[in-house]
N, C-alpha and C positions, 0 to 999 in steps of 0.2 A: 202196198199202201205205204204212205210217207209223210212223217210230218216235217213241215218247214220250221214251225218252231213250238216249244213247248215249255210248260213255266210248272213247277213245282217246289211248293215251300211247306213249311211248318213252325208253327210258332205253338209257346207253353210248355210244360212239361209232359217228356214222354210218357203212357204209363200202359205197361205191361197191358192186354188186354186178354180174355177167356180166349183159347187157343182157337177154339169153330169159331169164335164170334170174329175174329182176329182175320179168319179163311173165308169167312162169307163176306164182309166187308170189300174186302179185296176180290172177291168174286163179282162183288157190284159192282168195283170200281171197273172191274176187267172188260163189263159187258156195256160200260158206257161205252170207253175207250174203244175197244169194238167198233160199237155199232156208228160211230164217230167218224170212224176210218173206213169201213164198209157200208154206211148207205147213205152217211152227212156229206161225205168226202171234204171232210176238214182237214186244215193246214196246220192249224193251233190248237192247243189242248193246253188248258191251267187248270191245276191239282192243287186244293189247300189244303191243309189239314191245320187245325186249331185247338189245342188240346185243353179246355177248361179244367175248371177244378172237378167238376161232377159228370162231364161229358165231352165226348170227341166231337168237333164239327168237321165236316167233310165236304169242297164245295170242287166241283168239276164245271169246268165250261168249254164248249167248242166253238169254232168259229164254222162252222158246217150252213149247210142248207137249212136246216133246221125241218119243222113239221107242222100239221095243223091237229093241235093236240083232239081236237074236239071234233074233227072228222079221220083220225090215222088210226083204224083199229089197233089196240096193243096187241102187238105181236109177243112173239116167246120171251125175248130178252127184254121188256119193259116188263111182263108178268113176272119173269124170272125177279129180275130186281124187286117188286113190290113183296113176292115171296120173301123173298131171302130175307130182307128187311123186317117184312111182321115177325119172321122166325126171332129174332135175334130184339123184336120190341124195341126196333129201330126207327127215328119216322124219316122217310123219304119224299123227297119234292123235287118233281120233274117238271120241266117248264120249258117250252120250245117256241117259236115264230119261225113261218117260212123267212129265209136270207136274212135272221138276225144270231140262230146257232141255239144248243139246247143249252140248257143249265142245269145240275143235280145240286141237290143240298140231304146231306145227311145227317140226322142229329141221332147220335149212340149214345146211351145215359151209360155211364159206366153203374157197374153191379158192384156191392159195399167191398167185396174180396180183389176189386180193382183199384177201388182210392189206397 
């Protein structure tokens, strides 16, 4: 698999995150990007990260084939992601169209030992 081009930025101040909460996020982010390049067969991939003052936003797009959210059974790695996400009292929003590409949004509240 190969992307043609890919776009990652971040804006706000960095801030330290809970070390698992840190692994899982990044687990999610892993199993977009995945399944992006193994079943979207997408070219492009944009990663934002937005750091507020009380919470991470996290926003993933592909340029992929996309899906029909409301007839594609979730399979393991959308379950996987919705796990990972309650674990961590994250909220996730997966949003896809055939031949417009998926889109993730993830909103992380950071925890008071993180501000």
């Amino acid at each position: 698999y190969s992307l043609e081009n890919k776009t990652i930025s971040a804006c706000g101040n960095h801030k330290k995150l809970i070390q698992n909460h840190e692994l899982i996020l990044f687990r999610i982010c892993q199993e977009f990007i995945t399944n992006s390049l193994k079943y979207a067969q997408a070219q492009e991939i944009s990663i934002y990260l937005n750091y507020k003052e009380n919470h991470l936003e996290i926003y993933m797009a592909d340029n992929g084939i996309g899906f029909q959210q409301e007839i594609t059974k979730k399979g393991n790695g959308i379950n996987n992601m919705n796990t990972r996400a309650k674990f961590i009292d994250a909220k996730l929003d997966l949003h896809s169209e055939l031949k417009k590409g998926t889109q993730l949004h993830i909103i992380y509240n950071f925890n008071q030992n993180e501000i």
